[in-house]
C-alpha positions as CSV (number, residue, x, y, z in Angstrom):
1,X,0.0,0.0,0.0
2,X,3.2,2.5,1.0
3,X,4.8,2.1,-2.4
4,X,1.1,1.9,-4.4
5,X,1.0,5.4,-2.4
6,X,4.6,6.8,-3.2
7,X,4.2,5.9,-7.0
8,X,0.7,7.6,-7.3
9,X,2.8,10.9,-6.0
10,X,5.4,10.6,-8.0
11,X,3.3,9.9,-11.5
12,X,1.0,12.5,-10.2
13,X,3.5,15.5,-9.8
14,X,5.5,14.4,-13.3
15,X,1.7,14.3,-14.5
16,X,1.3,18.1,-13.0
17,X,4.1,19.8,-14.1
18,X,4.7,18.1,-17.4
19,X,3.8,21.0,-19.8
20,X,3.1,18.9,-22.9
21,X,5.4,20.9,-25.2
22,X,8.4,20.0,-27.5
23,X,11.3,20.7,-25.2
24,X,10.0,20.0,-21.3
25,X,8.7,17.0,-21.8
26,X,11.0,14.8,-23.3
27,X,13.3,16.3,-20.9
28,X,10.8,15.1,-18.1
29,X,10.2,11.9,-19.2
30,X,14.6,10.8,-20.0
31,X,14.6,11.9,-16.2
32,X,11.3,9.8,-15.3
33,X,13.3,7.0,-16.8
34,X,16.1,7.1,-14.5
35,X,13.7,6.7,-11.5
36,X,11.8,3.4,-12.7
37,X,14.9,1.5,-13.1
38,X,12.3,-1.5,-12.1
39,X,10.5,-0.7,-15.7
40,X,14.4,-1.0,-17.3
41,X,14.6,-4.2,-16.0
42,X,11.1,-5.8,-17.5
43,X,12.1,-4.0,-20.7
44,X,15.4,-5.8,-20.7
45,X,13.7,-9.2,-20.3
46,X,11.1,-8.6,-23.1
47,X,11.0,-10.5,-25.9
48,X,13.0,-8.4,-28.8
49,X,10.5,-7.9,-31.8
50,X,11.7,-7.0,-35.3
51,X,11.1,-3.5,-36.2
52,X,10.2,-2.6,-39.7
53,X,11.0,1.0,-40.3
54,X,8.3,3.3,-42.4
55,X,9.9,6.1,-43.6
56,X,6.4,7.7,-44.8
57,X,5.2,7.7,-40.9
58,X,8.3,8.6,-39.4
59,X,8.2,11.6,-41.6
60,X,4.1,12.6,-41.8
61,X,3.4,10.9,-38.2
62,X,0.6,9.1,-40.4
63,X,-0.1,6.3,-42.4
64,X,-2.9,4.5,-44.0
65,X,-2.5,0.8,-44.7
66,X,-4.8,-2.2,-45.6
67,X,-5.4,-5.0,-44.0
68,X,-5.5,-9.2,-44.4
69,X,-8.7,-10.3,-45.7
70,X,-9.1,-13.5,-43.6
71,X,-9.0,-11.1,-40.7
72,X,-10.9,-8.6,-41.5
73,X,-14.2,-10.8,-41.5
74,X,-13.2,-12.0,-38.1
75,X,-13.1,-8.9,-36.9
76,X,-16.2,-7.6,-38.1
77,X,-18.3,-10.2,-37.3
78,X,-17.1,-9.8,-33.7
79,X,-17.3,-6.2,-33.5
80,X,-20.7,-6.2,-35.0
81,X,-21.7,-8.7,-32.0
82,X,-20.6,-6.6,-29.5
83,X,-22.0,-3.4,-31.0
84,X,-25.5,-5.4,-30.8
85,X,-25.0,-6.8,-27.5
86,X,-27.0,-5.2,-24.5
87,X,-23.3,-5.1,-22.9
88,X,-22.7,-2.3,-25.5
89,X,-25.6,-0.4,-25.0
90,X,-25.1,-0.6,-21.2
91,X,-21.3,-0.2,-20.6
92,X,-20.5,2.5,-23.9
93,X,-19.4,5.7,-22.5
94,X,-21.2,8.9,-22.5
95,X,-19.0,11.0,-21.8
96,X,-18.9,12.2,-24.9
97,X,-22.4,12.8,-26.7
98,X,-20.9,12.6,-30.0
99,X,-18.6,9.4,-29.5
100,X,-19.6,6.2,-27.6
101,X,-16.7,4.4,-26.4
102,X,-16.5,0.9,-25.2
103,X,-13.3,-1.1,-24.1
104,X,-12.6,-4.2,-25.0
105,X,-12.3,-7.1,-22.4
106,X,-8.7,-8.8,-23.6
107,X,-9.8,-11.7,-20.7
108,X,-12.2,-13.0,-22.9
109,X,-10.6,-15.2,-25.7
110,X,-13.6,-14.5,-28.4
111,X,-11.5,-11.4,-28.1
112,X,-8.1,-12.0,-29.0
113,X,-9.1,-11.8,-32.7
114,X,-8.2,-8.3,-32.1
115,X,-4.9,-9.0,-31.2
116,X,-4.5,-11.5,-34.1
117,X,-4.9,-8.2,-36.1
118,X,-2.0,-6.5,-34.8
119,X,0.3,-9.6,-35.7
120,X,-0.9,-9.5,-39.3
121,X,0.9,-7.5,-42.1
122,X,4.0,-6.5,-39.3
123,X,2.1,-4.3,-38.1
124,X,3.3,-4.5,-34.8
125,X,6.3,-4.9,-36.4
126,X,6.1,-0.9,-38.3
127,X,4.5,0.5,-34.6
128,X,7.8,-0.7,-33.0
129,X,9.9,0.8,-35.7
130,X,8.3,3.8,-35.0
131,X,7.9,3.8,-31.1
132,X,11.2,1.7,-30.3
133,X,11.1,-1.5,-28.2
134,X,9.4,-0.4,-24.9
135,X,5.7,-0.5,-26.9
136,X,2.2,-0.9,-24.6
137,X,-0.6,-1.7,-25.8
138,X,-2.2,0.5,-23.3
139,X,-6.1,1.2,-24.3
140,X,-7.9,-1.2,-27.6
141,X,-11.9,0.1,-27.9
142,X,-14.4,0.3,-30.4
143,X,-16.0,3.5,-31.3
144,X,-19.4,4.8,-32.4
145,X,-20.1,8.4,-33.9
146,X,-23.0,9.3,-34.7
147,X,-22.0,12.3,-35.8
148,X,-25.2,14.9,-35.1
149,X,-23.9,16.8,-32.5
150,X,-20.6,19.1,-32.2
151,X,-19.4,19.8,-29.0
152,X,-16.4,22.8,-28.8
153,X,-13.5,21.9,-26.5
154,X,-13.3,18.4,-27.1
155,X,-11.9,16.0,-29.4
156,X,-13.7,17.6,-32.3
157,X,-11.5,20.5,-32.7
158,X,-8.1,20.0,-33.4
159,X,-5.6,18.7,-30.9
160,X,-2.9,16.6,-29.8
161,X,-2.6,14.0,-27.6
162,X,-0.9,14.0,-24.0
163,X,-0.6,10.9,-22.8
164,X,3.2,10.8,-24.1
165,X,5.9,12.4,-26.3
166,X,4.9,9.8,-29.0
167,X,2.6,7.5,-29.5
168,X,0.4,5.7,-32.5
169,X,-3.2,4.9,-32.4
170,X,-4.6,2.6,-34.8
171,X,-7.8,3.0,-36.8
172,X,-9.3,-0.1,-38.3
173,X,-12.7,1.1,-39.9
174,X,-15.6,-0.8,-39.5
175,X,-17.5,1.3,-42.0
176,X,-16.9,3.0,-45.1
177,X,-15.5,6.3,-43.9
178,X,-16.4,9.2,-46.6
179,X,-16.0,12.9,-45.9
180,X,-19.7,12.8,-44.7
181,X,-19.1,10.5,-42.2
182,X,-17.5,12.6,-39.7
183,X,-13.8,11.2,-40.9
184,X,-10.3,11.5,-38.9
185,X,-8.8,14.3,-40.2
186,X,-4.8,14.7,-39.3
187,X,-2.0,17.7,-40.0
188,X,1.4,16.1,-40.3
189,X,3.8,16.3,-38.1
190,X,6.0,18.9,-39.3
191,X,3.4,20.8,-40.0
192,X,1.9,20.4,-36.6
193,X,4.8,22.1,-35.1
194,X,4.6,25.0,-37.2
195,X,1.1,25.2,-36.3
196,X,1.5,24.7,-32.6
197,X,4.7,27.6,-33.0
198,X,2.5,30.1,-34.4
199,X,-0.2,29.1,-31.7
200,X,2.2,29.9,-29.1
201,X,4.4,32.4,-30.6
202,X,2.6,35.2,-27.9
203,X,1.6,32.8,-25.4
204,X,2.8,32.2,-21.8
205,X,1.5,28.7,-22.0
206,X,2.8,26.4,-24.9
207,X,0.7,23.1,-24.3
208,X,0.2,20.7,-27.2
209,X,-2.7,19.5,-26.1
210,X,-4.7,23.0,-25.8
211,X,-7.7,23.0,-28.0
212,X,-7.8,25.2,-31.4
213,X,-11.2,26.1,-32.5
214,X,-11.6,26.7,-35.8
215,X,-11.5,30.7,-36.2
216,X,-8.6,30.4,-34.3
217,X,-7.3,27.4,-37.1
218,X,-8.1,30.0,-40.1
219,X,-6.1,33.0,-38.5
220,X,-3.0,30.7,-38.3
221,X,-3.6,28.2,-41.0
222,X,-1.6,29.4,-44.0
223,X,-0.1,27.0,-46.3
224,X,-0.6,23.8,-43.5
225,X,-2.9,21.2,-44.9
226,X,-5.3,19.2,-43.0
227,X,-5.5,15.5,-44.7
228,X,-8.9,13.5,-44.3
229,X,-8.1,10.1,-43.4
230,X,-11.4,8.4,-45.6
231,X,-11.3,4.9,-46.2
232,X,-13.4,1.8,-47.2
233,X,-14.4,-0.9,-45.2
234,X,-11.0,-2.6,-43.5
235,X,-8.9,0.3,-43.6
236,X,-5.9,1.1,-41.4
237,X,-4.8,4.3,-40.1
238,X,-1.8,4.3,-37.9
239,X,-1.5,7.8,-36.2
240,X,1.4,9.4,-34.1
241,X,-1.4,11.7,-32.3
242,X,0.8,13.3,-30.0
243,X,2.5,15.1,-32.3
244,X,0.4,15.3,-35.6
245,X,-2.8,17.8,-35.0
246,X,-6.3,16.2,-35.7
247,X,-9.9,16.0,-35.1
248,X,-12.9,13.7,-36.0
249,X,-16.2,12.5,-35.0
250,X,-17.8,16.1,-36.4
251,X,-21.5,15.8,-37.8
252,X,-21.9,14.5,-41.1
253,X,-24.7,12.5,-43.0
254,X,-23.2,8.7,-41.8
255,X,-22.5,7.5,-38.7
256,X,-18.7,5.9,-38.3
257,X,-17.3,2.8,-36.6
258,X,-14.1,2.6,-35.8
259,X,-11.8,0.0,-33.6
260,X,-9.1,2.0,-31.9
261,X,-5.7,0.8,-30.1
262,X,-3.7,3.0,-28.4
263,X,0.2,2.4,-28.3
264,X,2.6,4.0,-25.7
265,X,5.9,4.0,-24.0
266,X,5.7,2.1,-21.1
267,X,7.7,5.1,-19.4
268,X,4.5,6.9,-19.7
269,X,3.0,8.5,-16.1
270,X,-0.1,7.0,-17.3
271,X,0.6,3.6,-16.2
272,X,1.7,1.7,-13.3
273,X,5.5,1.6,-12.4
274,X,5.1,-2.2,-12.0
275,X,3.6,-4.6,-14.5
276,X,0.1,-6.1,-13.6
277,X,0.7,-9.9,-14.5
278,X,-2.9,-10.6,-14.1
279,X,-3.5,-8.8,-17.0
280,X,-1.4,-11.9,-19.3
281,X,-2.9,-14.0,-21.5
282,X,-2.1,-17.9,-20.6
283,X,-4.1,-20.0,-23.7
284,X,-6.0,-18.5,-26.6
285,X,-8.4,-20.1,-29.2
286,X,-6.5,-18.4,-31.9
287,X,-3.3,-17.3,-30.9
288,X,-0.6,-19.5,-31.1
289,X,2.2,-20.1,-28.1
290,X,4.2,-17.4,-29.7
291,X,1.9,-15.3,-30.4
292,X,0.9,-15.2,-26.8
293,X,4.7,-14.8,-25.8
294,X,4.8,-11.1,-28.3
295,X,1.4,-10.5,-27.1
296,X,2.4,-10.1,-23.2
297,X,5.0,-8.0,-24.0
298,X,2.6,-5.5,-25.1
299,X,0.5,-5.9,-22.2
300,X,1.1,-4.2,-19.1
């Protein structure tokens, strides 16, 4: 209970005074690291996966991909149960009128389809390339716009993401995504910065993950291109969305479903200094033993 205590300080106060910008916080988190030598030590034992560099998302942050055939009916069929199921209707967040939000239960082995997915086409493979050998799969949900309402401050306006000085989420659509279907729509990286630069150029406070409305986007938006991540059925977007701007889930004529995984350092405050072992998968209907093996390493 003392040390469940002490680490809930520590990630707290790196949580508080991390200010989300370009300098600070990798600064922050190399020192973070130096203080959970424990998390050193489970890296060191993990299982070394092959990283497969993409020189098109290193450089734009994003990248859309397709997907294995055989696995893509898998997945839908599953996804398409859940979204049906009373549990869905019951458990999908609210917080967010225009987005429900349910996460996935990785306990139950009808579910490890999803993590077939990520073993398919190296994809885990290019997220490592990208994110370096300490990956998490920290959040894996499926999403629901209905795109009818918009709601300024949130999601729907661009941002970035805070949770660490890189990540990648993954977008596997579950529907046709047009440009009236309230699509993902990302700034690259590079251009991000600018953006965020000329954001902050008179501010005190240079956050990456403060809101810009839209008038505020048209005052500062010369020559920076938003791209609209539209896709058919099966698509795959992988996203660096701490550092590329985006928005999505705004009102359009066609509501959009979406699986999302979230992948982060495991040096981010957002998770435990120790590794929850429960949390490991032991057998699996459709993973095989060394599937499982890459599969805990991405657990945590």
């Amino acid at each position: 209970m003392k040390y469940n205590n002490l680490e809930y300080r520590i990630r707290s106060y790196f949580l508080k005074i991390d200010t989300r910008d370009y300098f600070f916080s990798p600064l922050l988190k190399f020192l973070y690291k130096f203080i959970t030598i424990n998390k050193k030590i489970e890296n060191l034992k993990k299982i070394k996966i092959k990283k497969k560099i993409d020189n098109d998302l290193i450089h734009n942050g994003f990248k859309q991909l397709d997907s294995n055939d055989e696995i893509k009916n898998l997945i839908y069929n599953r996804s398409y149960e859940i979204f049906e199921s009373e549990e869905f209707k019951k458990e999908a967040s609210n917080r967010k009128t225009y987005l429900n939000q349910y996460k996935i239960d990785l306990s139950s082995k009808k579910n490890h389809i999803y993590l077939k997915l990520i073993l398919s086409n190296n994809l885990i493979n290019t997220i490592h390339g990208y994110l370096g050998n300490n990956v998490v799969l920290s959040n894996l949900q499926l999403w629901h716009s209905k795109n009818e309402d918009f709601v300024s401050g949130g999601s729907q306006d661009l941002h970035m993401d805070g949770e660490d000085t890189k990540q990648i989420k993954l977008f596997f659509y579950l529907s046709d995504v047009d440009k009236d279907a309230g699509p993902l729509s990302v700034i690259s990286k590079k251009q991000s910065k600018i953006l965020n630069y000329r954001k902050n150029n008179k501010n005190f406070i240079k956050r990456k993950t403060q809101k810009i409305s839209d008038n505020e986007f048209k005052n500062i938006s010369s020559n920076i291109e938003i791209h609209s991540m539209t896709g058919s059925k099966g698509s795959i977007n992988l996203i660096d969305t701490s550092n590329c701007y985006h928005f999505g889930s705004r009102p359009g004529k066609k509501s959009r479903k979406v699986l999302m995984y979230q992948f982060i350092s495991s040096y981010s405050y957002y998770l435990p200094m120790k590794k929850n072992y429960s949390s490991q998968i032991y057998s699996s209907e459709i993973l095989s033993s060394d599937e499982i093996n890459i599969i805990n390493t991405l657990l945590y």
